[in-house]
N, C-alpha and C positions, 0 to 999 in steps of 0.2 A: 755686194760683198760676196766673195767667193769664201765658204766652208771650208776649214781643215780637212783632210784628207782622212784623219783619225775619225771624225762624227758620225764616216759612213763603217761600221762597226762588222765585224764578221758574224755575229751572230743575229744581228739586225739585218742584213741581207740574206742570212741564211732563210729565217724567217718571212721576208718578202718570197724569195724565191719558190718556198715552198707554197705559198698562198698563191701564187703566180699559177705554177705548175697544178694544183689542187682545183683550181679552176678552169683550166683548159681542159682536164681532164673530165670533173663535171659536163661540161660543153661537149665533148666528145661522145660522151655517155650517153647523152640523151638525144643526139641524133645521131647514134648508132639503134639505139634505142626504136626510135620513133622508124627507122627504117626495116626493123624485122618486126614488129610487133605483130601484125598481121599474119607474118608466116608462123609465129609460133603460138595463135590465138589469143593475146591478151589484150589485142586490141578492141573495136567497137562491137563484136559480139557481145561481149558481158554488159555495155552501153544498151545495148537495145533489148536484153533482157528484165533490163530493170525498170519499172512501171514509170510513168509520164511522176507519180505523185510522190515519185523515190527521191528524184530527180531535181525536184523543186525544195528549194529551202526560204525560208522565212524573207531573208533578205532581198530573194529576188521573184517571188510569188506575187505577182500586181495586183492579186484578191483576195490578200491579207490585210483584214481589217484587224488590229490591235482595239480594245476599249481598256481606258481606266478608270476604274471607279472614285 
């Protein structure tokens, strides 16, 4: 069954478009990103200053023993 032509609504594709667009953008962002980081220090320097025990969280600590009483 092929849709009326009215279902596809102006403000309803306005709306995709801009999620469309809001995401490509995102996307761009962040491998723009990931490509200066380095030159402008925000990369793995501050990573390597933070202690091995900063680092670790509960979820992925393999020497996390939890007890319940």
């Amino acid at each position: 069954m092929i849709a009326a032509p009215r279902d596809a609504t102006l403000p309803g594709m306005k709306f995709f478009v801009k999620a469309v667009v809001t995401g490509f953008a995102l996307s761009l962002g962040s491998a723009l990103f990931k490509k200066v980081q380095r030159h402008l220090g925000l990369g793995e320097d501050s990573e390597k200053a933070a202690p091995d025990a900063v680092k670790q969280d509960g979820a992925t600590d393999p020497g996390l023993q939890q007890k319940f009483s």
